[in-house]
SERODO-219344 format. One record per residue (C-alpha): x, y negated, z; residue number from 0. Coordinates in steps of 0.2 Angstrom, whole numbers, padded with zeros to 4 digits. Last residue first. Example, Ala and Ser with C-alpha at 12.3 -4.5 7.8 and 13.67 -1.06 7.14 Angstrom:
% SERODO-219344
x y z pos
0068 0005 0036 1
0062 0022 0039 0
***
This chain:
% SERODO-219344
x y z pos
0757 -1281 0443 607
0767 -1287 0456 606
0783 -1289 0447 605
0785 -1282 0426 604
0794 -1270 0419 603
0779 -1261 0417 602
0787 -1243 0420 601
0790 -1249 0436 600
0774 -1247 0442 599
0770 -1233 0437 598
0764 -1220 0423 597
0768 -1234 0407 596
0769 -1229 0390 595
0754 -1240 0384 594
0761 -1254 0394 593
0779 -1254 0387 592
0771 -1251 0369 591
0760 -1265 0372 590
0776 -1277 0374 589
0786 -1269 0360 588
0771 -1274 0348 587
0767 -1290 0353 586
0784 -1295 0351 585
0782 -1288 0333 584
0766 -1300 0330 583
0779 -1315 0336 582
0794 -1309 0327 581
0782 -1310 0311 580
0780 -1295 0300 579
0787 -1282 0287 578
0807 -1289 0291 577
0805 -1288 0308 576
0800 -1270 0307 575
0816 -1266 0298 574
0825 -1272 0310 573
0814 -1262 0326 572
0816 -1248 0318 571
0837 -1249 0316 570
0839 -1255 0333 569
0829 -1241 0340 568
0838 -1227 0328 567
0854 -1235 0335 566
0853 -1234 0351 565
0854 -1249 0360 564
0869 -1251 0373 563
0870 -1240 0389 562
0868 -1246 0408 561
0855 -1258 0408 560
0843 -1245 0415 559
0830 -1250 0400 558
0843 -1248 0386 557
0854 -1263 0381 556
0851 -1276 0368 555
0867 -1287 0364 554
0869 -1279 0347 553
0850 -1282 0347 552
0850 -1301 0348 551
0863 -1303 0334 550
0853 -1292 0324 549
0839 -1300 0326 548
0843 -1318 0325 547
0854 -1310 0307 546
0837 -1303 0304 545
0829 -1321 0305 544
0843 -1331 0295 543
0842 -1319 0280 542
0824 -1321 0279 541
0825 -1338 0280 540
0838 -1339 0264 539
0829 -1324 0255 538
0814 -1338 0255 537
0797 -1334 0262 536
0798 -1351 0274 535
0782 -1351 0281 534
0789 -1345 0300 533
0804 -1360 0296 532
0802 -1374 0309 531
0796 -1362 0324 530
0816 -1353 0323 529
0817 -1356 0341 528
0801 -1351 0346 527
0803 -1334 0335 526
0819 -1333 0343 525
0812 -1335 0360 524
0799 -1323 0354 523
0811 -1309 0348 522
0822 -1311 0367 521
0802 -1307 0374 520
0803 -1292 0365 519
0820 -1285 0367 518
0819 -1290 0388 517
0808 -1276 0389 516
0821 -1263 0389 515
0821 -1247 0377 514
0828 -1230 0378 513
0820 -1226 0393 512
0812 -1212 0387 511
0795 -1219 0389 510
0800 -1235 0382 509
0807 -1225 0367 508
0789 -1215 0365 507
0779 -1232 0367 506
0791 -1240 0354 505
0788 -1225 0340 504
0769 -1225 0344 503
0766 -1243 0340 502
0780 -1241 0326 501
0770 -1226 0318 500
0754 -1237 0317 499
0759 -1253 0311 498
0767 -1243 0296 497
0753 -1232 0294 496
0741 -1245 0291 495
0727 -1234 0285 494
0722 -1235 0303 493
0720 -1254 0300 492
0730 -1262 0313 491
0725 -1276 0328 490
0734 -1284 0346 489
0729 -1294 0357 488
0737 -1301 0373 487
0728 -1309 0386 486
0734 -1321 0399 485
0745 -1317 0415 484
0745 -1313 0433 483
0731 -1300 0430 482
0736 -1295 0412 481
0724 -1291 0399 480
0729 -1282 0385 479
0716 -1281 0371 478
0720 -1268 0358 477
0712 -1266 0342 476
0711 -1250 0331 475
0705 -1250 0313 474
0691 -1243 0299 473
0684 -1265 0298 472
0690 -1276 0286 471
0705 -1290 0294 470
0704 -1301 0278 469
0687 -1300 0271 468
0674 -1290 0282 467
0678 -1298 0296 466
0686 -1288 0309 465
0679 -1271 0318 464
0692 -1269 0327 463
0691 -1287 0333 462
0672 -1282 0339 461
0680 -1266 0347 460
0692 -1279 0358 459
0679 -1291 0363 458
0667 -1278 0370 457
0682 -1268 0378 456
0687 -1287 0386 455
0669 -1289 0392 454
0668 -1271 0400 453
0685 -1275 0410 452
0677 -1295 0412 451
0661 -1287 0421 450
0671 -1274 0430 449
0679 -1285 0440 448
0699 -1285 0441 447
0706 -1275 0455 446
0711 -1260 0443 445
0721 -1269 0431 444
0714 -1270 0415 443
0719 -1262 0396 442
0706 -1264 0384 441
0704 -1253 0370 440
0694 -1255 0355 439
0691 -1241 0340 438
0682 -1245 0324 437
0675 -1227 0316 436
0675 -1223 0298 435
0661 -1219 0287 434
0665 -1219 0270 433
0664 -1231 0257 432
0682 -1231 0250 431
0681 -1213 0247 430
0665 -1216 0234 429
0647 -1211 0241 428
0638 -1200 0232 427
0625 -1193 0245 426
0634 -1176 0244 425
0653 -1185 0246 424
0645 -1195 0263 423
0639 -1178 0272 422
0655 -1171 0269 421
0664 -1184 0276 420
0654 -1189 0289 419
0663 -1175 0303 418
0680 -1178 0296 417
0676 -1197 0298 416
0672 -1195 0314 415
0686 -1183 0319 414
0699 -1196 0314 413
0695 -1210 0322 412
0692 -1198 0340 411
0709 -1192 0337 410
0717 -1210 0334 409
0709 -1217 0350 408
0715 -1201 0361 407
0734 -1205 0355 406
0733 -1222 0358 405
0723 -1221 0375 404
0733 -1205 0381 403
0749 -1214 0390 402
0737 -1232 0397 401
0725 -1218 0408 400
0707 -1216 0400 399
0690 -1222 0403 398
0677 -1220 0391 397
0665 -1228 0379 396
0658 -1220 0363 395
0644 -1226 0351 394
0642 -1217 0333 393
0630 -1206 0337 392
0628 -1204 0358 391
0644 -1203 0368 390
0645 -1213 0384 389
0655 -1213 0399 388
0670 -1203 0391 387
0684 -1194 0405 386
0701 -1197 0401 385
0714 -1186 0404 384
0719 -1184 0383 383
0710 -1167 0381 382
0695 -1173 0391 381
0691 -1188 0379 380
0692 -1173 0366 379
0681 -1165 0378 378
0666 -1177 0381 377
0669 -1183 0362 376
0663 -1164 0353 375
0644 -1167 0356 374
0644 -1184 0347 373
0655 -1179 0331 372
0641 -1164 0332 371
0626 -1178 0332 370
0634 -1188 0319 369
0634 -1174 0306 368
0619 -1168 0311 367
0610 -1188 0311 366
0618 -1189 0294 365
0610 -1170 0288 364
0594 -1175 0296 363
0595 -1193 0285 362
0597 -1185 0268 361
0584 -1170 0272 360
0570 -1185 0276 359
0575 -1186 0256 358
0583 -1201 0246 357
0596 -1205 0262 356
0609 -1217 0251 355
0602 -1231 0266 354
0607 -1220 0279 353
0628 -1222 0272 352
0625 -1241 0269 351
0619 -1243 0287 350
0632 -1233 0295 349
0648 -1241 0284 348
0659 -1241 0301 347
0655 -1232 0318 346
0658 -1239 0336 345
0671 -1238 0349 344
0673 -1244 0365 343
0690 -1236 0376 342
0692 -1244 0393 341
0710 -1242 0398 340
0719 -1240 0414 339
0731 -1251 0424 338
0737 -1251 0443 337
0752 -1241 0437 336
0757 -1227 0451 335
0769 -1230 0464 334
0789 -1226 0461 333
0793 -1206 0460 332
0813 -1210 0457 331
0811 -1219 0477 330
0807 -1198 0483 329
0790 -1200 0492 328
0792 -1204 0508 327
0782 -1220 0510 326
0765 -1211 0500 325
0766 -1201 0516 324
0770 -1211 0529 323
0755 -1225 0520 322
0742 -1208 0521 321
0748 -1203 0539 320
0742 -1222 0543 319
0726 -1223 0535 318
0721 -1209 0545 317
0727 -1214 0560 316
0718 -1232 0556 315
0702 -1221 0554 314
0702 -1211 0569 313
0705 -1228 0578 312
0691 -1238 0568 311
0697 -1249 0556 310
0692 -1268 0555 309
0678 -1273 0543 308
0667 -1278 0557 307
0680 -1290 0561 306
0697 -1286 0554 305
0702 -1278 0540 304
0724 -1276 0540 303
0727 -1258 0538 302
0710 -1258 0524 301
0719 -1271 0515 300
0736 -1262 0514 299
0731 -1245 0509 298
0721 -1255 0493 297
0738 -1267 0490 296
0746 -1253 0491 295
0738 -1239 0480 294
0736 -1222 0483 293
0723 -1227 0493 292
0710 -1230 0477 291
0715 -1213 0472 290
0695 -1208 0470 289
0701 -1190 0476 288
0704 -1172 0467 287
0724 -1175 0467 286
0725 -1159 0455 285
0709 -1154 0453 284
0708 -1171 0441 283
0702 -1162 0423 282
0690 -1148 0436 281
0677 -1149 0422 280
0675 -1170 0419 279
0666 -1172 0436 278
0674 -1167 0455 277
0682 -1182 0464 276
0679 -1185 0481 275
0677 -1199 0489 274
0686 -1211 0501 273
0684 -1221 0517 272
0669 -1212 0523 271
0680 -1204 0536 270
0678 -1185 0530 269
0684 -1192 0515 268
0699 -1200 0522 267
0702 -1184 0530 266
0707 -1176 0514 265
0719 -1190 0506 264
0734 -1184 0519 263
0732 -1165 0512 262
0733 -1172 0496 261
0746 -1181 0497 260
0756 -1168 0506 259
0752 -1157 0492 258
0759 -1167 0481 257
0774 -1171 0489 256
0779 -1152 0489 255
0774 -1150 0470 254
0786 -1165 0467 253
0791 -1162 0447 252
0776 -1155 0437 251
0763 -1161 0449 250
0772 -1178 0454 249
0771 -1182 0436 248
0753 -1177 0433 247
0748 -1187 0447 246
0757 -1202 0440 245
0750 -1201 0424 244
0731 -1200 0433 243
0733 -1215 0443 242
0724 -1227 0431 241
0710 -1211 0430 240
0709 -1212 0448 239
0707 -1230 0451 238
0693 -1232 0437 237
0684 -1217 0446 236
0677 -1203 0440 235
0660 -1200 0442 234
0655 -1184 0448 233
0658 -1187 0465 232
0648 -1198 0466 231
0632 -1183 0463 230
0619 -1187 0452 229
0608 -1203 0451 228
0609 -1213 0468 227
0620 -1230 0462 226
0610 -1232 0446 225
0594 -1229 0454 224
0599 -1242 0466 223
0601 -1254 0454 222
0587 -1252 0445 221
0576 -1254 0460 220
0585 -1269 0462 219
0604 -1270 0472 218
0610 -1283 0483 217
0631 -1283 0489 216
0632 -1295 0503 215
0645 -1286 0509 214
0651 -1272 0497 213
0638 -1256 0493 212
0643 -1240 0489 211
0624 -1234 0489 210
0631 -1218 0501 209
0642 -1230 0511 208
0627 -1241 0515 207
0616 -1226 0517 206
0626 -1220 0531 205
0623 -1236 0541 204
0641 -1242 0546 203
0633 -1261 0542 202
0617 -1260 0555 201
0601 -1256 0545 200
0586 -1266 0548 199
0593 -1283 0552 198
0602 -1284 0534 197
0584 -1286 0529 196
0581 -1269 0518 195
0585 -1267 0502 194
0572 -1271 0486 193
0583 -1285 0479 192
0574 -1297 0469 191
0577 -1296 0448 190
0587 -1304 0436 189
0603 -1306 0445 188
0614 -1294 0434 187
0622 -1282 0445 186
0621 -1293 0463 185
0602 -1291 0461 184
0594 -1306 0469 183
0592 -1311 0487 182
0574 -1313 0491 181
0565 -1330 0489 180
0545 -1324 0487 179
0539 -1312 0500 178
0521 -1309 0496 177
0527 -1307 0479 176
0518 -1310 0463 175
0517 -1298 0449 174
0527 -1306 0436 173
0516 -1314 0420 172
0516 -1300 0403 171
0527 -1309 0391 170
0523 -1304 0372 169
0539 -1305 0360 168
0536 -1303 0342 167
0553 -1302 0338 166
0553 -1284 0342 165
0540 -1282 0332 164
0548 -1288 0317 163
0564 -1278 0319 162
0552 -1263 0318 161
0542 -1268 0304 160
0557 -1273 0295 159
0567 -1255 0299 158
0551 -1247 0293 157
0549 -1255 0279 156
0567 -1249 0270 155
0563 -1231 0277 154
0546 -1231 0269 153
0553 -1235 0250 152
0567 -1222 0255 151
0556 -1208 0259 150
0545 -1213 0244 149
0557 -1213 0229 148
0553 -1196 0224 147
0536 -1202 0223 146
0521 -1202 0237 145
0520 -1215 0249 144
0528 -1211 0265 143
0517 -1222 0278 142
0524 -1233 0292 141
0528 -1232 0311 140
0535 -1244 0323 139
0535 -1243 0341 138
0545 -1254 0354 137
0550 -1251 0371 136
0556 -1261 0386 135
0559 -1251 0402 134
0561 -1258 0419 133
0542 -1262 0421 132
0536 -1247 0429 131
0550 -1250 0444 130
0551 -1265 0447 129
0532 -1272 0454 128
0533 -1253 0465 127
0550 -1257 0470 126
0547 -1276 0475 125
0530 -1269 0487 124
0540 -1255 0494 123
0555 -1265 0501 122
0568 -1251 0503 121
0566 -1239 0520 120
0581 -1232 0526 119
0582 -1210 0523 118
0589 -1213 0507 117
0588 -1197 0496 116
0571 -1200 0492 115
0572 -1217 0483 114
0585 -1207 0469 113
0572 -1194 0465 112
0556 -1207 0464 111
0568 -1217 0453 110
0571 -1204 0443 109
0552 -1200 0441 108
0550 -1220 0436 107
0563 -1217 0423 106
0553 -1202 0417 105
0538 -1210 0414 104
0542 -1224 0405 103
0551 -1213 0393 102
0535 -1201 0393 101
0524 -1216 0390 100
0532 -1222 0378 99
0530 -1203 0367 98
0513 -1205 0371 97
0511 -1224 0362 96
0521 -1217 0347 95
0508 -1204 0345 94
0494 -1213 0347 93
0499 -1228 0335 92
0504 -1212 0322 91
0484 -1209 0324 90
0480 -1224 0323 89
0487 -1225 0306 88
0480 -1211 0299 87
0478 -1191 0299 86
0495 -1188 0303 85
0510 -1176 0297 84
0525 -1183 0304 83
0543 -1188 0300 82
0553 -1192 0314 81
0565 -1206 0321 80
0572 -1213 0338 79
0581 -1225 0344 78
0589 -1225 0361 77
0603 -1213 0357 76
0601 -1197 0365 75
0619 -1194 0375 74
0630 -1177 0371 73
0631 -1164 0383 72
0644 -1166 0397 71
0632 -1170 0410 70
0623 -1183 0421 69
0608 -1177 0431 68
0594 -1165 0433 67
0593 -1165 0416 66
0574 -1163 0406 65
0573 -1151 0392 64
0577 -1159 0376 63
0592 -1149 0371 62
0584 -1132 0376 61
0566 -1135 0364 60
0578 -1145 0353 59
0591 -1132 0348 58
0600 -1138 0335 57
0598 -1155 0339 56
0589 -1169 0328 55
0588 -1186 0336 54
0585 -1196 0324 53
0576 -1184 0311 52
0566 -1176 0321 51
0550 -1168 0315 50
0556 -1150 0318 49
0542 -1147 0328 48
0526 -1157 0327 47
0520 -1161 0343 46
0531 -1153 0355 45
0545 -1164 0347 44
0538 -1182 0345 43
0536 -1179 0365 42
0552 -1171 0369 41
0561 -1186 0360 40
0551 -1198 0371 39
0557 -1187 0386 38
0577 -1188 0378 37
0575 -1206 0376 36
0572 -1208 0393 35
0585 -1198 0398 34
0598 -1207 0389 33
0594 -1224 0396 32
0597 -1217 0412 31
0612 -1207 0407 30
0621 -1223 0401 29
0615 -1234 0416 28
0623 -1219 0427 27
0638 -1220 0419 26
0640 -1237 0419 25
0632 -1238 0437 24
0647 -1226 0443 23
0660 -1236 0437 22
0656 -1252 0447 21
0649 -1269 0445 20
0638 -1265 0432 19
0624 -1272 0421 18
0630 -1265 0403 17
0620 -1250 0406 16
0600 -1251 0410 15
0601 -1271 0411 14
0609 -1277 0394 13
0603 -1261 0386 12
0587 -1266 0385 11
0580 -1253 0380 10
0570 -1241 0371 9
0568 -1241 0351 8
0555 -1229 0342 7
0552 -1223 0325 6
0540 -1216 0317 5
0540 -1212 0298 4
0521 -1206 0293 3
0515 -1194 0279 2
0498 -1192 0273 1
0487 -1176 0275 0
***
């Protein structure tokens, strides 16, 4: 009986994750998608096992099983592959056909799930043209010809085939409305709203609070799905991850003014004006709340709400023993940095690593390899106090507090390539060829929207990923974006050791207070000031910029202004200025003051 590859892509991404305006629909976008890749996976499975190539888990009949919702297994990638045995053509049609109707059907079960735990009716006739149209699939399939050659001959046509049908777009017409000229989504503004008119539900409406929606906030049937899949108080918020380093201070040093924090917090929860915060395996027991109060500008704002906005009585009280609280805190405990990290990484050399696949045993051992680097990323991410969003392959986004992005970045690069080396020596591939994974992280402050957050993480992973030619890919990039401020980027090769020990040697001395963030921007004034001679390479310039330096740094004091430059720091940062420009080292020292910051103060900056 002949041989057929099948493969299978489900999407689009654009609407099912990037199409977000808060944390939870990230996550829920990613598990959403995920699902229905696992119920087409299930189908390809059941019947033929072990035809998996793309997914393959160890234990499929358990892996493949349906989830209730989000959890701390590894995500199934939204393409699939297998090898079957079919009679023809038609019959690999049918079976490809099947396995997208599962995925279709699942997402319209989890919609069903999330419709029914809201008790205010949503516009039936927009849900019903919505919902079995959310997902976009495409089928490919080709057969193995016969020849030692013959699995790869098939792979190489089956990634045409499938790029050619998916520019061979056919457009089914939009079911017409009886109520055409409904508010659009507020996630992506694609499709109409399927909440009620405001008239129908008054704005304290419990299911208001329990979609999270903002005034004049609209949502689609995918949107709503997004906001009533799982628990909320499994997602971690943006807010408490930020706030994480300065939670873990107070609990090694202020035990007392922890607990008064937390016994504060509580009621707000009762109230409706916070949530709880339970996912990532107990990582955030310690404060277990969204931390959006913990901030002033957020305590502040809910004080001074008027209108329907305004606090209720029990509410203000509320609010009020919360502000006493965070007010008595010893003045060394400061307030917690409004910043965190959104870490997007993807995987370098895939495609020339699965074209060496010679057998359909070539490309299970790749999709093994990356499958266990997948599976392990949930709890390294847990290990540096972030929480990950998405790990499926080679793909990972997750939130993490400005002290642990660095550190968790480098442990995720160097996992994945442990975990594809062997695999890459047996199919022959030179050192230099290797997979190696491409990190981004963006830094935002927590009131920015999450559209330009996700944006920034996009930008900075495609800078880690360079050019090709003079920035290659195997790097790390970091995109700084300041709220009162422009962006700042930054980029080194992991293999750049150099780069990479001074990033971590002027985060670890602004930690300690050894460094003041006056030494970076006195480096760009005198990169400013000596503009005229940055192509100058002669021992004369060169000469002329360290003396800047050193002239600079022997007036250089230590962050509380009190103690003169040690020498170890004025020594590192000299002969860094010799290895680079003063501009690109300014950048430097002034991601290393972010990156080792757990308040406010630790910025060195007003207002941020």
């Amino acid at each position: 009986m002949p041989r057929y590859l099948v493969t299978l892509s489900l999407g689009p991404v654009q609407s099912l994750i990037e199409a977000a305006r808060r944390t939870r629909d990230l996550w829920c976008g990613s598990w959403l998608l995920s699902e229905s890749a696992r119920a087409a996976a299930r189908v390809l499975h059941q019947a033929q096992p072990g035809c998996l190539i793309f997914p393959c888990p160890e234990h499929p009949d358990e892996e493949l099983q349906p989830q209730q919702e989000p959890g701390d297994s590894a995500n199934i990638a939204n393409i699939l592959r297998a090898e079957v045995q079919l009679p023809d053509a038609d019959a690999a049609r049918a079976l490809c056909e099947q396995a997208k109707q599962a995925a279709a059907r699942r997402l319209i079960e989890l919609g069903e799930q999330a419709r029914r735990k809201l008790s205010v009716k949503l516009r039936d006739e927009v849900w019903q043209a919505q919902i079995g149209d959310l997902l976009e699939e495409f089928a490919a399939w080709t057969e193995i010809p016969a020849g030692a050659d013959g699995y790869q001959q098939a792979s190489a046509r089956l990634g045409a085939t499938l790029a050619a049908r998916k520019a061979t777009r056919d457009f089914s017409p939009a079911p017409a409305l009886t109520t055409p000229g409904l508010p659009k989504c507020s996630l992506d503004g694609a499709l109409e709203t399927v909440l009620p008119k405001p008239e129908d539900w008054p704005e304290g409406h419990r299911d208001r609070r329990q979609l999270g929606l903002s005034r004049g906030e609209q949502l689609d049937a995918l949107g709503v799905m997004k906001r009533m899949a799982g628990t909320v108080e499994q997602f971690t918020p943006y807010a408490r991850i930020a706030a994480d380093p300065w939670i873990r201070t107070l609990e090694a040093e202020q035990q007392q003014a922890l607990s008064d924090l937390s016994a504060a917090y509580e009621p707000l929860v009762g109230l409706g004006l916070a949530t709880r915060v339970r996912g990532n395996r107990g990582a955030y027991d310690a404060l277990p709340y969204d931390a959006q109060m913990l901030y002033d500008f957020r305590l502040d704002n809910a004080l001074a709400a008027t209108g329907e906005d305004a606090a209720e009585p029990q509410e203000r009280e509320a609010l009020l023993k919360l502000r006493k609280v965070m007010r008595s805190l010893p003045e060394s405990v400061g307030a917690p940095a409004p910043y965190a990290v959104i870490l997007k990484a993807d995987g370098d050399r895939m495609g020339a690593l699965l074209q060496r696949a010679r057998q359909t045993a070539d490309s299970r051992a790749i999709s093994q390899a990356l499958h266990g680097f997948a599976s392990s990323v949930r709890e390294r991410v847990r290990e540096h106090h972030g929480h990950a969003i998405y790990s499926g392959g080679d793909d990972v986004l997750a939130l993490l507090p400005l002290p642990d992005a660095f550190a968790c970045a480098r442990t995720l690069a160097e996992a994945f390539a442990t975990a594809l080396k062997p695999v890459a020596e047996s199919l022959g591939l030179e050192a230099a060829e290797h997979p190696t994974l491409s990190v981004g992280l963006a830094i935002g402050h927590l009131m920015e929207p999450l559209g330009a957050l996700r944006k920034r993480a996009a930008h900075a992973e495609h800078l880690a990923k360079g050019d090709g030619e003079k920035r290659p890919r195997n790097a790390l990039a970091i995109v700084l974006g300041i709220r009162s401020g422009g962006e700042l980027e930054w980029r080194a090769n992991w293999d750049d050791r150099a780069a990479l020990a001074e990033l971590e040697a002027f985060t670890a001395a602004y930690r300690d207070g050894q460094l003041s963030s006056r030494v970076a921007y006195d480096l760009r004034a005198i990169d400013r000031r000596l503009a005229w001679m940055r192509e100058d390479e002669s021992p004369s310039a060169h000469g002329m910029r360290a003396a800047e330096v050193a002239r600079m740094l022997d007036r250089a004091q230590d962050r509380g202004g009190s103690e003169a430059l040690k020498t170890e720091q004025r020594t590192v940062i000299l002969t860094a200025s010799r290895r680079q420009s003063l501009a690109t080292l300014a950048d430097t020292l002034i991601l290393a003051r972010w990156l080792s910051a757990r308040a406010v103060a630790d910025l060195g900056v007003r207002d941020q």
